[in-house]
N, C-alpha and C positions, 0 to 999 in steps of 0.2 A: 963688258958683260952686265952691269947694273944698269947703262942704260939702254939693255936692249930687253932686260924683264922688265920694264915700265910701260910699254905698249902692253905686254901680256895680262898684266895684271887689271889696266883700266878696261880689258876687251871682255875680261872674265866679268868685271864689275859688272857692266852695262848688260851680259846675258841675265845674270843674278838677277837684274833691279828689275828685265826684261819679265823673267818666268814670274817675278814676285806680283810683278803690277798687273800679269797675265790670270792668278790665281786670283788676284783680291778681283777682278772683274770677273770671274767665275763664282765666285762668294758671293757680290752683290747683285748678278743675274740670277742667281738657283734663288734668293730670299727674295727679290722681287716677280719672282713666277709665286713663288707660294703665297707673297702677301694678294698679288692676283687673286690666284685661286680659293682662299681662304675669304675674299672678299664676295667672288660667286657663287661659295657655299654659303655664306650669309643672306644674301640677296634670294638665293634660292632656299632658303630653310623656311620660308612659309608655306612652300607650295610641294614639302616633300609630305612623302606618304604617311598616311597615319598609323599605316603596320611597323614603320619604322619607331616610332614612338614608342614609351615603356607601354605592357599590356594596361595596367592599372592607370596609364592618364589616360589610355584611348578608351575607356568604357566611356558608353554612349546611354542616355535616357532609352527604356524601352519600347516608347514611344513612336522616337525617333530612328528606327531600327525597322526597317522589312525584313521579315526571315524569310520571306518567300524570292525577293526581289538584290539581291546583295549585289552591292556595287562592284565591279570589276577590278576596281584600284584599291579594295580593301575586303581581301578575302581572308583575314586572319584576324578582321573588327572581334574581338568579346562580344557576346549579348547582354553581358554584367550591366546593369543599371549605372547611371554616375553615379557614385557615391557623394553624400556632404564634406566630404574632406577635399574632394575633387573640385571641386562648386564654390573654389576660392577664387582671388585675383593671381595666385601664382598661379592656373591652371595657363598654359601653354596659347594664346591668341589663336596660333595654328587650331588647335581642335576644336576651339568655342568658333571659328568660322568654320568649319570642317560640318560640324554637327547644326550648325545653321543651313548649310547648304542641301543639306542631307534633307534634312525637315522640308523647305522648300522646292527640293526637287520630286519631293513622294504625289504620285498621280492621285487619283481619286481607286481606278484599279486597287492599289498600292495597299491600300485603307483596311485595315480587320476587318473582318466581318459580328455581324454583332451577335455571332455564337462566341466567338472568341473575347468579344470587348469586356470591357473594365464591368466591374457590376454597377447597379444605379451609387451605389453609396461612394462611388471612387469620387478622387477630385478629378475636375476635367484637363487635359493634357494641358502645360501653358506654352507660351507662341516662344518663338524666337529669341527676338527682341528682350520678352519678359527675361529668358533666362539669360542673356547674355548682361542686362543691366544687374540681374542679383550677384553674378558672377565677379560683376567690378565693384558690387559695393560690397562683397561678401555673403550678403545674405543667403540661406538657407531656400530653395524654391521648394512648392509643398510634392513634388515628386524627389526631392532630393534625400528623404528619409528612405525610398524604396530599394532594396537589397538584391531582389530575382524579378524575373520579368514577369507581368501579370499573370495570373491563373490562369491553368484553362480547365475545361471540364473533363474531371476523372471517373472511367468505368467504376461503378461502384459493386460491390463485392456479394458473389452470389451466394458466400457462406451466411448461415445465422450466427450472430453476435451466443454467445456461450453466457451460459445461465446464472448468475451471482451463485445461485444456492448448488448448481454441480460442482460451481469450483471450493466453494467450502464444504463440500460433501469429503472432495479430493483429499482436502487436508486434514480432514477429520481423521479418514480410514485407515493413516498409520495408526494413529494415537486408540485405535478398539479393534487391532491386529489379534491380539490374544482373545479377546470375547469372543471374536467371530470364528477362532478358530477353534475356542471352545464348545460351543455348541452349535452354530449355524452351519459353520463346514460339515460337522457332526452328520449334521441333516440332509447337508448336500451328498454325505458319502450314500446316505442312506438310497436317496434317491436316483443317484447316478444311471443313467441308463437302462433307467425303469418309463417302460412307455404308460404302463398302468399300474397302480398302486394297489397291492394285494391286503386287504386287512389282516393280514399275519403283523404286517410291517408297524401296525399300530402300538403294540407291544414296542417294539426298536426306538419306535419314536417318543414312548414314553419313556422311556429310561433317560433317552436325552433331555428330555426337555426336565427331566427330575433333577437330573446332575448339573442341571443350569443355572442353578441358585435362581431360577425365576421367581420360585416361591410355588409351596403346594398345592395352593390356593387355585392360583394364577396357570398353574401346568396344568390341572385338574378342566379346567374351565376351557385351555386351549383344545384339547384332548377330546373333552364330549362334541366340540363344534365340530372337529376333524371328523371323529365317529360319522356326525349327523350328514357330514359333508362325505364321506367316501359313500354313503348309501345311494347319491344321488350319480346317475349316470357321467353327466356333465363334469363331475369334480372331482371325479377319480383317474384325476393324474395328477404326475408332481408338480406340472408347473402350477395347475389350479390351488394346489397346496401350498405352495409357494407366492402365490399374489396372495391368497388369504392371510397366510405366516404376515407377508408383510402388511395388509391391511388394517387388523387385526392390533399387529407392534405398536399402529401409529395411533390408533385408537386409545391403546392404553396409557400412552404417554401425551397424548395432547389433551390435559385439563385442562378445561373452563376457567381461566380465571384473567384478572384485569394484568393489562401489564405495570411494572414499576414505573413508579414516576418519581422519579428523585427530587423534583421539585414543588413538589405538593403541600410541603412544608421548610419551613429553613428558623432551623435546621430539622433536617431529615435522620432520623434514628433511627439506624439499622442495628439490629441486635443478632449476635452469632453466636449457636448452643453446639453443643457434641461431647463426645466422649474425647480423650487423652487420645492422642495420635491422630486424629480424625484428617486434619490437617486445617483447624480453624484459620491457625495466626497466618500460615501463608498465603490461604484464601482471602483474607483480610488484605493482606500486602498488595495481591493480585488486582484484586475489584477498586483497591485506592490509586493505584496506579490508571488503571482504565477510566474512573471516573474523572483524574486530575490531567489525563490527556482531552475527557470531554469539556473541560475550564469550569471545571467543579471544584474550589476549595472543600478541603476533607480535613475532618481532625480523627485521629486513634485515641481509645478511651481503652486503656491495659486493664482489663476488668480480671483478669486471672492472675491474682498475684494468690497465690498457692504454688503451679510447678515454677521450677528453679526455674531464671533466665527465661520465661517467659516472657516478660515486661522488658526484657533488651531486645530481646527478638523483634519485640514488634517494632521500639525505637528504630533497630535496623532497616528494618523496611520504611521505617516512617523519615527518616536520612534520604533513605535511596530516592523516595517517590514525594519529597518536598510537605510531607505531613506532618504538623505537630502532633505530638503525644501527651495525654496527663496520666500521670499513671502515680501511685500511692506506693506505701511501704511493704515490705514483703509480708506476705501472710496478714494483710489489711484485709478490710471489711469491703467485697468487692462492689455492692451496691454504691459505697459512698465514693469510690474511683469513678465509675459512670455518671453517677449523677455530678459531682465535680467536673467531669468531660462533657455532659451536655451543654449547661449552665455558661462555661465557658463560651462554646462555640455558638450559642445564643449571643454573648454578651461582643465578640469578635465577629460575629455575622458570617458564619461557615456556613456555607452547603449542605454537608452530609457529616454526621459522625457513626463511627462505625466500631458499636463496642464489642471487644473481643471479651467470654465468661470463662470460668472454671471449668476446664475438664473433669467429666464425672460419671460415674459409672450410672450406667440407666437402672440400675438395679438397687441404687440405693436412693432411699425415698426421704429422708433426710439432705439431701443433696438438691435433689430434684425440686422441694420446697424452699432451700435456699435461692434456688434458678426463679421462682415465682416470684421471692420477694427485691429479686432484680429487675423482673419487671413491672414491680408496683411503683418503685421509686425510680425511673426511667420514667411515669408518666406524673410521678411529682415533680418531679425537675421541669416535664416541657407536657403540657396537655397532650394528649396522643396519641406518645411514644409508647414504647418503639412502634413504627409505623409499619417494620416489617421485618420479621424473627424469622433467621433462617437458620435449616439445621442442615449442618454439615457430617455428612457421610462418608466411610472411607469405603472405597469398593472391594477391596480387598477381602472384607469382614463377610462378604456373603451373603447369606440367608438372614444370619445372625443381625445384617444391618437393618431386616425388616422387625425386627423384634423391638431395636433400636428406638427404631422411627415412631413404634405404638405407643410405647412407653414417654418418649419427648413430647407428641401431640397432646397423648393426653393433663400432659402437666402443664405445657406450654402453648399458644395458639401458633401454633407454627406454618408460617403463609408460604414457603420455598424451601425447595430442598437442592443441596450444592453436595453433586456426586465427585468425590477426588478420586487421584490414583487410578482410573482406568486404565490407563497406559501397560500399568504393571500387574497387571489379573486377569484371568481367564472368565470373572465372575461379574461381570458387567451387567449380564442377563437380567441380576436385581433391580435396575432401576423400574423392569418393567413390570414386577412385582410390587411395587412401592407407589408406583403410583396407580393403578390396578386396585390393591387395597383401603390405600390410604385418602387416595383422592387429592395428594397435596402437588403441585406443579413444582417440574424440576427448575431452576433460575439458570445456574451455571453447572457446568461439569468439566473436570480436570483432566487435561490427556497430556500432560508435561510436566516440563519445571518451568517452560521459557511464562513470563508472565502472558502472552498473549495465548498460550495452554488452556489459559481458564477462559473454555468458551460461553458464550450466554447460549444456552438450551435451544434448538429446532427440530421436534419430533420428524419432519419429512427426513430433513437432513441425516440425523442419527439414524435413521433405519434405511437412510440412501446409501451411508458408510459399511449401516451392521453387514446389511447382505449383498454386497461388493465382492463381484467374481466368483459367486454361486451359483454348482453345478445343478442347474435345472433339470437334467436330464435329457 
């Protein structure tokens, strides 16, 4: 019996060694098909397609691209320009022959035409060759900066460009909502759906135009023109009423006068009067900010050392908007704060200084001579000064603020007047009273808190705002 399993076992052996040496030659046929085939994808990887390539290596010069004429073997090509990162020696041989072929195969047909071509200023296309050698030495070719494919010409647009002065009209019109609704609407109800204007109605419209803090003066005068204006056939309606009204407004707020010129002297000595609450100091803040956005060094000179915290108030803003302050001991002698603040910003070579004075009542004439003798020593410190005194109005105050304004002029030469707080009054109407009477030009007027609130003055503009969405009839 043992030795008749010893043929059995040698027979088994021999199938075993048979199936093993049958695999390993199946193992070494399957890796030499693939080292094959792996060998004719190499051999064939120059002349595969360029769609097959990532999108971002196959971007092509724009140049070198027909968008009329696209090649059949590359109907997925990008129009993207090559980029300079592409424009290396790693870019792929395949594509720098690819895009050579391409260039040399373009007809003369082929060719833009020269509505479409480069403008005189472009650089001229470079050949081939050119860009295959910057490609191997790396360098940059001067198409290689280009990002989209050359311009072409675009229908240009049948709307008109919109008007600098209606889009600040726009944002004016919140900021003199109450004014206009105080009397201008007023006017509008009056006229609503009136095709002729009955002299009964002249009474109506006086009362308005009285309760408008325009000023007596100034209602009086608009009032007789109306009169002389409804006798004439022509002008007895409301809209004639109405372009008058507005004619009329623009008239009385556009004075004669030079504009500011900050630079006229350096330093520039702006001096700023009014009564307690007026809103001098913020005004102050405001106009140092906008100057130090025009690259205007600015110094604050604290001339109002009487109310409490006055002279930190203005620090504050003088922090916020990169201004130095000089400012003296409480309840000092405020002429020698300013003149200390000029003298300064003479000897540092400031721009503008801009001194804030004592709140004080217009009614007391003792006060008022103190405000004189600020400006005599404002022009001992620097010849000149101040070069331009501006009084600061609060709108609020009404009627009362032209009383104001008589009383400052005549003690002070007062070149500009700076209307606050519109925003928050019905009583606007004053400004145009004020200058009506006074004769003096408005500079800036305040319809915010944001600092860009304080606008510089445009009589169109303001009376583009005042009678905004006025029922004509």
């Amino acid at each position: 019996m043992e030795g008749g399993s010893s043929p059995d076992l040698l027979t088994a052996a021999i199938i075993a060694g048979g199936f093993v040496a049958a695999v390993l030659l199946l193992i070494y046929a399957i890796r030499r098909a693939r080292r094959a085939r792996q060998r004719q994808i190499d051999e064939a990887g120059e002349e595969r397609p360029i769609a097959s390539a990532k999108p971002k290596k196959a971007a092509l010069r724009a140049e070198d691209v027909d968008p009329e004429a696209p090649s059949p073997t590359t109907p997925d090509v990008p129009t993207d320009v090559l980029t300079e990162e592409d424009a290396t020696p790693s870019s792929p041989p395949a594509l720098v022959r690819e895009a050579d072929e391409i260039a040399t195969r373009r007809s003369p047909e082929a060719a833009p035409s020269e509505k479409d071509a480069a403008p005189p200023s472009a650089a001229p296309p470079e050949s081939p060759a050119r860009v295959r050698q910057q490609r191997q030495t790396g360098a940059p070719s001067s198409t290689a900066q280009l990002k989209h494919p050359l311009p072409t010409e675009k229908p240009r647009s049948s709307q008109p460009a919109v008007r600098p002065k209606a889009r600040d009209a726009m944002s004016l019109s919140p900021g003199l909502a109450r004014t206009r609704a105080g009397w201008v609407s007023r006017l509008g109800q009056l006229f609503a759906g009136k095709r002729e204007l009955d002299p009964s109605l002249v009474e109506e419209i006086e009362k308005v135009l009285l309760t408008a803090d325009i000023g007596v003066r100034t209602s009086q005068k608009l009032l007789e023109e109306i009169r002389a204006s409804l006798g004439k056939r022509e002008l007895a309606d409301p809209k004639a009423v109405w372009d008058y009204l507005r004619k009329r407004s623009i008239e009385f707020l556009r004075v004669e006068a030079p504009n500011v010129d900050f630079t006229r002297a350096k330093p520039f000595v702006l001096l700023t009067i009014g009564v307690n609450g007026s809103g001098k100091t913020t005004t102050i803040g405001k106009l140092a900010s906008k100057l130090k956005a025009d690259g205007k060094s600015v110094m604050l000179a604290a001339g109002d050392t009487f109310r409490a915290a006055a002279a930190e108030q203005l620090e504050v803003w003088g922090a916020r908007v990169g201004a130095p302050v000089v400012r003296g001991k409480e309840a000092s002698d405020p002429s020698s704060v300013i003149f200390d603040g000029i003298k300064r910003a003479a000897s540092e070579g400031m721009d503008v200084v801009i001194a804030d004075t004592a709140g004080r009542l217009h009614t007391k004439t003792n006060l008022m001579e103190e405000l004189q003798k600020v400006r005599r020593v404002a022009g001992k410190a620097l010849e000149g000064a101040p070069h331009e005194t501006w009084l600061v109005i609060d709108a609020t105050s009404g009627q009362n603020a032209i009383a104001q304004a008589q009383i400052f002029t005549q003690a002070m030469a007062v070149t500009g007047i700076v209307l606050t707080k519109l925003d928050g009054t019905a009583k606007g109407g004053v400004i145009l009273g004020i200058t009506d009477q006074l004769g003096i030009p408005v500079r800036y007027i305040g319809v915010g808190e944001r600092v860009e609130d304080l606008r510089e003055f445009d009589a169109e503009e303001f009376v583009e705002a005042l009678f905004e969405h006025v029922e004509e009839g």
